[in-house]
N, C-alpha and C positions, 0 to 999 in steps of 0.2 A: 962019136966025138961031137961036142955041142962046139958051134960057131961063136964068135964074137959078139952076136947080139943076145943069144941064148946067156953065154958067160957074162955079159953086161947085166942082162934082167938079174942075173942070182946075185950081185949085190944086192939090191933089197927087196923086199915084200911085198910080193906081187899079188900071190895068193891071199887074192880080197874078198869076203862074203860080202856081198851088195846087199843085204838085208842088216847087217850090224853096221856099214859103212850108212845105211839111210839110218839108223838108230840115234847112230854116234853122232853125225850134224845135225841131227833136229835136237838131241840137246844140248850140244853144242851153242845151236842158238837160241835155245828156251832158258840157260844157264846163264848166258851172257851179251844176249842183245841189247838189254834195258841199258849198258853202260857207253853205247852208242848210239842210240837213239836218241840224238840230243842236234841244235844248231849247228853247231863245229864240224859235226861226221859231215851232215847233208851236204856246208863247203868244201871239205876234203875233197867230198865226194864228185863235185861241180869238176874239181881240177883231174878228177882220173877219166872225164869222159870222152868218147872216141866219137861224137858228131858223126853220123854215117847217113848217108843216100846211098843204096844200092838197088834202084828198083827200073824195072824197062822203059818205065817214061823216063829218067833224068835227060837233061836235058842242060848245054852251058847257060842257059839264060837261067835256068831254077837254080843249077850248084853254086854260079854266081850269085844270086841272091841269097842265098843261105851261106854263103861265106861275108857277103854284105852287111846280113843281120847279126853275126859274131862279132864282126869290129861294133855295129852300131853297141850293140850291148856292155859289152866290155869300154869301148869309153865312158857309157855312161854310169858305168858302176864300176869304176878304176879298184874302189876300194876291195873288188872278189878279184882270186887268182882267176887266170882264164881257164878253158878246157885244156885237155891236151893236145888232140890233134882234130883237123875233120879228116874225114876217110872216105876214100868214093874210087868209083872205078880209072884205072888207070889214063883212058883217053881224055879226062878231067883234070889231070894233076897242074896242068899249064893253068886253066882258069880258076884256079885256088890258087896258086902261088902267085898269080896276077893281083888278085882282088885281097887278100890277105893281108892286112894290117895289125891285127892283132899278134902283139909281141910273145914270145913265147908258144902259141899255137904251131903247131905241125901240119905238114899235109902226108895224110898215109894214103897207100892204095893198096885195092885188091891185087892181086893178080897170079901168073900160073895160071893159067884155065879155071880161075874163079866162078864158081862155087865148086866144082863138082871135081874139079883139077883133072879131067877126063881128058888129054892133050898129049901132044909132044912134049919132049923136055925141050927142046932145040924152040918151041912155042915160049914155053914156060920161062926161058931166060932169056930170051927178045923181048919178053913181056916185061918182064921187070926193070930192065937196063934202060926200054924206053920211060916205064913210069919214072925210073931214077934220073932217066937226060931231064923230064919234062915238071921237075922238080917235087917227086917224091921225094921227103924223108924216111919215113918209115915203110917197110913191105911186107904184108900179111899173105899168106897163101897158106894151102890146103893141102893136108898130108893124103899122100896117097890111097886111099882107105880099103879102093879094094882090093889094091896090093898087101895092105898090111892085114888084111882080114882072113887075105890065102897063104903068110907066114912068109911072105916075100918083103923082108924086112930091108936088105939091099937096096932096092929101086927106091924104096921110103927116104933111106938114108942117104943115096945116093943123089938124090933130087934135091933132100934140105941142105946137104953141103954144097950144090952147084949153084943153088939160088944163094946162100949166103956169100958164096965170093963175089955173085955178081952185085951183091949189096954190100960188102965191104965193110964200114964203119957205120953204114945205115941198118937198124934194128931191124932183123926177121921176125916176124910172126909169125909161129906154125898151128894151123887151126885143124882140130884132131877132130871135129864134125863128132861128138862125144855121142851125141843120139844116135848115130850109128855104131860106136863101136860095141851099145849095149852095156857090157859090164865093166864093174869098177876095174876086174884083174886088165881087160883088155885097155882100160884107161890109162892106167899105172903105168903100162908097157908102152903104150903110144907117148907118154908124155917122158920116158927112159929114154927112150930113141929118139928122140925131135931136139933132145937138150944135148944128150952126147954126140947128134950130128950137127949141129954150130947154131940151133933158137938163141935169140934172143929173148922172147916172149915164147909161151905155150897159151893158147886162147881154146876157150871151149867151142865154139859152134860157129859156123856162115850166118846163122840164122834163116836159111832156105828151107830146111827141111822141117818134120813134125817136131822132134825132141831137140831142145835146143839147151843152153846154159841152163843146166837143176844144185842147188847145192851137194849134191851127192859128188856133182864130177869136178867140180868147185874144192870142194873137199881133198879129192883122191891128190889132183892136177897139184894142191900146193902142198899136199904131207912129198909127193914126189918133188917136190920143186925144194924142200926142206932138206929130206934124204940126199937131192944129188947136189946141194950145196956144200953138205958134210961130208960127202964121199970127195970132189975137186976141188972146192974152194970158191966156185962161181955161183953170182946170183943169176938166176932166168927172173923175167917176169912172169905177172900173170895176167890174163884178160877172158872177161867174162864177156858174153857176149850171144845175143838169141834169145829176145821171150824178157829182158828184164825191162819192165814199161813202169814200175812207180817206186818214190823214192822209199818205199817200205821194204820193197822186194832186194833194192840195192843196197839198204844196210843187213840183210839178209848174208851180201858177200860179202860185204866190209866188215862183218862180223867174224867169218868162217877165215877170211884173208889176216885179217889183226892178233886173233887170236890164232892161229897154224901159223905164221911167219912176224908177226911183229910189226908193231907203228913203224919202225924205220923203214922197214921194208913201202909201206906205201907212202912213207914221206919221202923216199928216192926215187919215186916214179915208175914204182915195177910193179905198181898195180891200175890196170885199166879194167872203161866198161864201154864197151862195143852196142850205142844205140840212137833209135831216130825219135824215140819218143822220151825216152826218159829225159831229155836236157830240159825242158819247157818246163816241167812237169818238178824240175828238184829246183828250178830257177825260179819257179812258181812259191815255192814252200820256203827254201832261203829268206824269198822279202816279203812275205807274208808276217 
């Protein structure tokens, strides 16, 4: 007798060859990148970005200051939409919300036992509820991996439904650490599960480990994000995120994202990119 998650996956098409799935995006984007490749994408681009520090020195004096240099920017060039959120670790979220003037910007955090989600759950949702007291909006965390790696697809599920009540009307991110889960099939299946137990968002990578955001899982994450809109009716996001550092590499997603799901879809904000270097680097090329 196959369980509910088993009966979930056989909706759609799971059985992925990872050698025709890397085929099919590279031309993909060898067919249709030139027609984004232009000014317009790069700003699009500006407003899907996730601003992230996540590294063991942060510290409030530096997250302050890089929420300082957001507003300064953005006043001085009213004329770009802003980013969309900055994101940092949860015991930050009070000095972003503090220092934040830039309208429209968010504050996301990590949390759940961020990166490696290796924790309590009873951790995992004290974690969040304080990032949410201390003015998170958004909350990204980490699907269980090596539960869902040994077919323990419950605790996976069980986890992303308890953090989302604790987030309520604030967007989850569930980040499926994709370089782990190795293949497209097992990708498909992570991103089936994360959207029918209450994501908001499905996001590729922490960005801690070797294999992070590749257009392959980029790929798999939105034909699924596609599929389970036509099967209920809801959109998920999507967020790239690990390894994309120039603005070539990010019309790389924009490409794979616009054409698998459509302009609107990234012009209603269900398309992000999770990074510390790319902002300088596309804000560079912008006023160039």
């Amino acid at each position: 007798m196959t369980n509910k998650y088993e009966q979930a996956f056989a909706k759609f098409n799971t059985r992925l060859d990872d050698a025709q799935v890397h085929e099919t995006v590279m031309r993909l984007i060898a067919d249709n990148r030139a027609k984004y490749d232009n000014p317009d994408t790069l700003r699009r681009l500006l407003t899907t970005v996730e601003l992230t520090t996540l590294t063991v020195t942060d510290n409030d004096e530096q997250v302050i200051r890089l929420t300082e240099s957001v507003n300064d920017f953005f006043d001085e060039h009213s004329e770009l939409q802003p980013i969309a959120t900055i994101c940092v670790y949860p015991r930050f979220a009070a000095a972003v919300r503090a220092a934040l003037q830039t309208e429209g910007v968010r504050v996301a955090c990590v949390s759940g036992g961020f990166p490696a989600s290796q924790t309590f759950l009873e951790v995992k949702t004290i974690e969040t509820a304080l990032a949410l007291k201390d003015g998170a909006d958004e909350i990204d965390m980490v699907l269980s991996v090596g539960s869902f790696l040994q077919g323990d697809y419950e605790t996976c599920a069980d986890e992303i439904s308890e953090l989302k009540d604790v987030c309520g009307e604030a967007p989850l991110k569930v980040i499926l650490e994709t370089g782990e889960l190795k293949s497209a099939e097992a990708i498909m299946k992570a991103s089936i599960l994360a959207m029918y137990s209450g994501a908001d968002f499905i996001k590729t990578s922490t960005g801690k480990v070797a294999v992070a955001a590749t257009p392959e899982a980029a790929l798999v994450m939105c034909k699924a994000i596609k599929a389970y809109h036509g099967e209920t009716g809801r959109w998920v996001g999507f967020k790239a995120a690990g390894g994309i550092k120039t603005p070539d590499e990010a019309v790389d997603f924009y490409t794979i994202v616009c054409e698998t799901l459509g302009q609107e879809f990234i012009d209603q904000g269900l398309f992000r990119i999770g990074t510390s270097s790319l902002y300088k680097k596309l804000v560079d090329a912008i006023l160039a």
